[in-house]
C-alpha positions as MATLAB code, in Angstrom:
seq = 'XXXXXXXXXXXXXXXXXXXXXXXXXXXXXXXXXXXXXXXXXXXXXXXXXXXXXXXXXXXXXXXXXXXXXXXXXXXXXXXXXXXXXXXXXXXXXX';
ca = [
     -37.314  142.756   61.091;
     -34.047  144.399   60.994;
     -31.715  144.618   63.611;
     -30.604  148.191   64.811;
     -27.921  149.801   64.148;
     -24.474  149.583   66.502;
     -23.780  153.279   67.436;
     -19.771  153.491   67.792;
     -19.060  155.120   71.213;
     -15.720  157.269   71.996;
     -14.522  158.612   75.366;
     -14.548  162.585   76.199;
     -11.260  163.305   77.400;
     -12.577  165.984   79.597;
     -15.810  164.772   81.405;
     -14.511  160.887   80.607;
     -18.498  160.069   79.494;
     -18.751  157.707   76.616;
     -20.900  159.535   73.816;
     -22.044  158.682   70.229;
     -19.230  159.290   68.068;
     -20.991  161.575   65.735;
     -21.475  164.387   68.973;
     -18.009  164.581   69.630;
     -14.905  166.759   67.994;
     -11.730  164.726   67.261;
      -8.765  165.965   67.448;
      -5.855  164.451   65.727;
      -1.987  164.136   66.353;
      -0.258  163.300   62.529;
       2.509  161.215   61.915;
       4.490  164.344   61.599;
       3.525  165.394   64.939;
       0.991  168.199   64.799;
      -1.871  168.394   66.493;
      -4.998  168.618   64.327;
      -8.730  168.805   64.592;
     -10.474  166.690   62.581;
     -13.525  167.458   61.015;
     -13.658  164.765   58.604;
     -12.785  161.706   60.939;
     -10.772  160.251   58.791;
      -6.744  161.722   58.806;
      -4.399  159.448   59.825;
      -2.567  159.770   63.084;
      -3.412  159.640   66.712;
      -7.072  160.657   67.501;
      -8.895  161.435   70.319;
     -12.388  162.695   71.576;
     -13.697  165.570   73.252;
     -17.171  167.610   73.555;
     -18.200  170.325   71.697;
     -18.286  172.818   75.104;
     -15.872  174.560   76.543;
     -16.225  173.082   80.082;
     -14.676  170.085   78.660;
     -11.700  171.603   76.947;
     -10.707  173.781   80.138;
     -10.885  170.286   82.172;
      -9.225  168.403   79.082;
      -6.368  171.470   79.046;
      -6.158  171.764   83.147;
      -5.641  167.956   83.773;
      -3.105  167.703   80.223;
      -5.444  165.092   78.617;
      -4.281  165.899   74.960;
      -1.189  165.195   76.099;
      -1.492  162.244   78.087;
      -2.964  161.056   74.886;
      -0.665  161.856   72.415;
       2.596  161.393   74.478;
       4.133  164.421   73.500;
       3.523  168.397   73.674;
       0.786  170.135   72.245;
       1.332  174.199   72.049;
      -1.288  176.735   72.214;
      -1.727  177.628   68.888;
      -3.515  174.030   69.002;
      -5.505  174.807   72.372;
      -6.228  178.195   70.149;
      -7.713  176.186   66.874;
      -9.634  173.416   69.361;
     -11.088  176.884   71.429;
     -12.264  178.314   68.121;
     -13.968  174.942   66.528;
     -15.663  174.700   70.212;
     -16.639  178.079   70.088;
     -18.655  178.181   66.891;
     -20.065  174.386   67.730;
     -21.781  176.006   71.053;
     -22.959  178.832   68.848;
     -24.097  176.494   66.527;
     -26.353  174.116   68.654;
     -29.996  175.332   69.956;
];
């Protein structure tokens, strides 16, 4: 018999609930300092979680999660991108 699986668990920096990995959106700050979202999971820099809805992001953006996070400013052209992936991720769940 073999043993499950370990599912990796990240934080939500919005509702603070620790979820599957795999549900969340990461969102990345580079060496160069810009703040990214990462589809692929795998850029380098500074990552950090948050769920796909917009309840989370306005919570994440009102309380300054990102960055608390990332120790350093994030502009809203970022906010902008992360609104847009969250967006079309509600749109595309059931």
């Amino acid at each position: 018999m073999m043993k499950p699986r370990k599912i990796p668990m990240r934080m939500c920096v919005g509702c603070r609930e620790m979820k599957p990995k795999k549900e969340l959106l990461r969102v990345v700050r580079t060496p160069e300092g810009e703040v990214l979202i990462d589809l692929t999971g795998k850029k380098p820099g500074r990552g950090a979680y948050i769920c796909p809805s917009s309840g989370c992001l306005a919570k994440a953006r009102k309380q300054r999660q990102l960055e608390r996070t990332f120790e350093c400013q994030v502009d809203a052209a970022a906010y902008e991108t992360l609104e847009a992936s969250v967006a079309a991720a509600e749109g595309a769940q059931p």
